[in-house]
C-alpha positions as CSV (number, residue, x, y, z in Angstrom):
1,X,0.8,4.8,-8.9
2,X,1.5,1.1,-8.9
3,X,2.8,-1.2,-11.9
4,X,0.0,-3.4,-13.4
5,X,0.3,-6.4,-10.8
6,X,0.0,-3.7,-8.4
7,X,3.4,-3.1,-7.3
8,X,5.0,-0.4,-5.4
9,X,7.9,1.2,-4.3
10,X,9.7,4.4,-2.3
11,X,13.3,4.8,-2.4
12,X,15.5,5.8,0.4
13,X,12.2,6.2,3.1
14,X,13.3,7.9,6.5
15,X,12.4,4.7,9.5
16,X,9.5,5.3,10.8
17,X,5.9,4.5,11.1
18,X,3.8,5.7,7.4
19,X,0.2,5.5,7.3
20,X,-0.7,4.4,3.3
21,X,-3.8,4.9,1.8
22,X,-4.7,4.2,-2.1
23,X,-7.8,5.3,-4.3
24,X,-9.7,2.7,-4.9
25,X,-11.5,3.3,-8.4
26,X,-15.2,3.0,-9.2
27,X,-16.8,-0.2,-8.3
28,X,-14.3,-1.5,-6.2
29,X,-14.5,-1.7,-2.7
30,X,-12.5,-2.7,0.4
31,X,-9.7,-0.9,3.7
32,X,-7.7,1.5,1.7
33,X,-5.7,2.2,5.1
34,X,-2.3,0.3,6.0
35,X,0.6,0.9,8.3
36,X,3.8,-0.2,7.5
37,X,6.9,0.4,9.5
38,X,10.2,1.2,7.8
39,X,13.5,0.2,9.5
40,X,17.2,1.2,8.2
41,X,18.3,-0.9,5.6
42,X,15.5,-3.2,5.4
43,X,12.5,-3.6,2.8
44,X,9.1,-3.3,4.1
45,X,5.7,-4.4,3.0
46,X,2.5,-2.9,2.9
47,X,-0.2,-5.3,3.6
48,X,-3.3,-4.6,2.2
49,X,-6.6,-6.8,2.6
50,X,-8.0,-8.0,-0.8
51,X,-10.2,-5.4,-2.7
52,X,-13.0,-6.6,-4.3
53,X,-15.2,-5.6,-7.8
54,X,-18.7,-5.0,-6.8
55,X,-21.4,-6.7,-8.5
């Protein structure tokens, strides 16, 4: 679940490579797939491409 600007987080990840996916709700389309690669002590990102409503 995310925060209501979308927002994220996992503490204390093992490093390594994660494969993310999200469910995108009804009427909203877009890649819900993402890689993001964890390394000790760091903070990682998750990019996403914009979703968007469909009309």
């Amino acid at each position: 679940m995310t925060d209501g600007t979308g927002w994220f987080g996992f503490a204390h990840a093992a490093p390594g490579r994660y494969l993310l996916t999200v469910d995108l709700p009804s009427g909203v389309v877009g890649v819900p797939v993402s890689t993001v690669v964890v390394r000790e002590g760091r903070i990682a990102e998750a990019p996403f491409a914009p979703f968007r409503p469909v009309r």
